[in-house]
N, C-alpha and C positions, 0 to 999 in steps of 0.2 A: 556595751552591745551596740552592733549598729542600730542608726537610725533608722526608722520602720520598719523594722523586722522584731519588732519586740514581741510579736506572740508567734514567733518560728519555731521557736521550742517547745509553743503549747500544739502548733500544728503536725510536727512529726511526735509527739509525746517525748522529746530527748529528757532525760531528768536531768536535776543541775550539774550531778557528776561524773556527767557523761562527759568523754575527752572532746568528743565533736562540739558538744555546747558551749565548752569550756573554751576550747579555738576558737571556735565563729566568735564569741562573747569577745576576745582580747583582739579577734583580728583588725589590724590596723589597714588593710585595703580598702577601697571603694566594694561599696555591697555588693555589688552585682557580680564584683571578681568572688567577694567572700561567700556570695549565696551560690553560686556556681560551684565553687568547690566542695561546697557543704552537701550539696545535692548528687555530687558523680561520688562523694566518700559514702553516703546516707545509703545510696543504692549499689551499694557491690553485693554481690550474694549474701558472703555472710551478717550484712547491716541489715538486710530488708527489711522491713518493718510489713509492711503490707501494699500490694501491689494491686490496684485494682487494675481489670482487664475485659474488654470483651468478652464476652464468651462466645464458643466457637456456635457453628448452626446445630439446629437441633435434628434430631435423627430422622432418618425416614420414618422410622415406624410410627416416633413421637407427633412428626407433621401429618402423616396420613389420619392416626388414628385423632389428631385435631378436625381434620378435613373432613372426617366421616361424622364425627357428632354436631361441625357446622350443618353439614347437609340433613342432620333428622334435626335441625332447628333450633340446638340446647343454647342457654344464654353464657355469653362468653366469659362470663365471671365461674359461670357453673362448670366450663370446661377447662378452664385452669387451672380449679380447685380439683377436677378430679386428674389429668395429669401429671399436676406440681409442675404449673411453669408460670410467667408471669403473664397479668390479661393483656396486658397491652400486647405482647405475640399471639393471642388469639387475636386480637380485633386489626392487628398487621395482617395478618394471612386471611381474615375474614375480609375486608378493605383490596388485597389483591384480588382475591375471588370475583366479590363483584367489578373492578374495575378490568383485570386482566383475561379472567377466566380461570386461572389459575392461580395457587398458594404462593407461588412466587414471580417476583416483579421482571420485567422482560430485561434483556441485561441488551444495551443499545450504545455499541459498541462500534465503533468503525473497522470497517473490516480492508484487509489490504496496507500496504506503508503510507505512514504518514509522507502531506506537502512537503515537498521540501523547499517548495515557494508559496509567501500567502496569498489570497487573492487578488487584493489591493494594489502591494507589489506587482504579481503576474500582467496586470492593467497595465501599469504604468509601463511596465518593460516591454509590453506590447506596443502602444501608445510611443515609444522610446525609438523603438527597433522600424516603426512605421513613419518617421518621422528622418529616419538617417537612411539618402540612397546607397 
């Protein structure tokens, strides 16, 4: 097996007679080539194992009906439990409340096309152009 990768197998659960463990275990490459490989064969659809992921935002209905038990004062352990979602998304949306006004954070965004020169830059080429008659 390569070296330092000796608990790979305990971390995807491969068993010993899995053809993947068996590869990686005899590959003669540098690890990083052999872990790389092991990880785009590991994850093709039909390998998956378990894929954790974000999950997406939660529903309106779900956020408002948060919003409205914030507002009669319920403790936010209390309004998790009766939802089923995690506290920490209550005390995120309670946290924008008071700082924003609102359950959700303000999205602060540039509006219009990016510089296509930096500032710093724009200086000097000014400084540049004032400088040559």
């Amino acid at each position: 097996m390569q070296k330092g990768f000796e608990s790979l197998a305990f971390i995807f659960a491969l068993p010993h007679g899995d053809p993947l463990y068996e590869e990686f275990e005899n590959s003669t490459q540098p690890p990083i080539i052999a872990f790389k490989k092991l990880i785009l064969k590991l994850f093709r659809p039909h390998r998956l194992l378990i894929v954790l992921a974000m999950p997406g935002p939660l529903p309106a209905s779900l956020r408002s009906r948060i919003l409205r038990l914030l507002l009669l004062h319920w403790c936010p352990k209390d309004i998790a439990e009766e939802v089923h979602c995690h506290f920490d998304t209550v005390y995120r949306i309670q946290e924008n409340l008071f700082m924003y006004g609102s359950p959700f954070r303000p999205q602060f965004r540039p509006k219009g096309a990016s510089r296509k020169i930096f500032k710093i830059a724009e200086n000097d080429l000014i400084a540049y152009l004032e400088d040559q008659p």
